[in-house]
N, C-alpha and C positions, 0 to 999 in steps of 0.2 A: 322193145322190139329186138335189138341186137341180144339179149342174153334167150329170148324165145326163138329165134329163127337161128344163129348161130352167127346170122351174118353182118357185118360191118354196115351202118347206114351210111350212103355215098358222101352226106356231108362229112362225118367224120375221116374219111379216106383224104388225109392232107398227101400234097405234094411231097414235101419238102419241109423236114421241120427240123430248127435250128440242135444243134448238136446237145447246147446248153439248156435243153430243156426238154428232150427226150422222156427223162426220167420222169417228170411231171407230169407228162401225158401218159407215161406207162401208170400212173398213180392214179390217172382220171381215168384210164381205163379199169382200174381193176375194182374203185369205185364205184363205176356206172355198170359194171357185172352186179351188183347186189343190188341196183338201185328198187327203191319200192315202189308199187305202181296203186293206180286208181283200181276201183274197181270195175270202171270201163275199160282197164288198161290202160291208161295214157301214164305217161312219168308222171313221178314226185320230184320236185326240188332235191338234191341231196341236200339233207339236213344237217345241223352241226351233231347233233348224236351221231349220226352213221359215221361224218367224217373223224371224229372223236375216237365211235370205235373202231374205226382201219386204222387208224395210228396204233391204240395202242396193241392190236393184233400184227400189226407190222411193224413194228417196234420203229415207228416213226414220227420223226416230231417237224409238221411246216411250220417253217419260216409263214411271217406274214404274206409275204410276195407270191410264196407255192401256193398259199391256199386263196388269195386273191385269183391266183391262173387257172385256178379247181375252179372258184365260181364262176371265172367267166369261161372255161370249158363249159361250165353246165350249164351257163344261163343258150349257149349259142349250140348244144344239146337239145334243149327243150324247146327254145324255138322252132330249130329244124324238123325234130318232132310235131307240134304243132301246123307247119306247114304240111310237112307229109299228109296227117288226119283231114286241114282241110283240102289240102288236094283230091284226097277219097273220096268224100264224100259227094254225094248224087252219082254217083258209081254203082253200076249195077251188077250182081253177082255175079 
């Protein structure tokens, strides 16, 4: 949704997030820009291929800990997602 519409989904608009780990989230965003979709649209999981290849396109290597914060950025990504869709639905045009 955010790399189609342009725009930030509210859940991800944190407050406040800790200094130490900015960079992480700048990584889950740039991540969640290539992310692959259903053909209904809805997310994919990031996969470890994708995460694989932003490394080494970003000449990047996570620690265990960074890529543990990747998945649960994505697992609390797709939820919200998730929720969003069924909030939609019986929604009329």
């Amino acid at each position: 949704m955010w790399a189609q519409t342009g725009r930030m989904p509210a859940e991800l608009d944190v407050a406040e997030l800790p200094w130490c780990m900015e960079y992480v989230w700048t990584w889950f965003l740039s991540l969640n820009s290539e992310r692959q979709r259903t053909d209904m649209g809805s997310p994919k999981p990031l996969s470890s291929e994708q995460i694989t290849a932003w490394q080494g396109l970003n000449d990047v290597r996570l620690t265990a800990v960074e890529l543990l914060a990747i998945r649960v950025l994505d697992v609390e990504y797709l939820t919200a997602e998730s929720r969003r869709a069924q909030a939609g639905k019986g929604r009329g045009p």
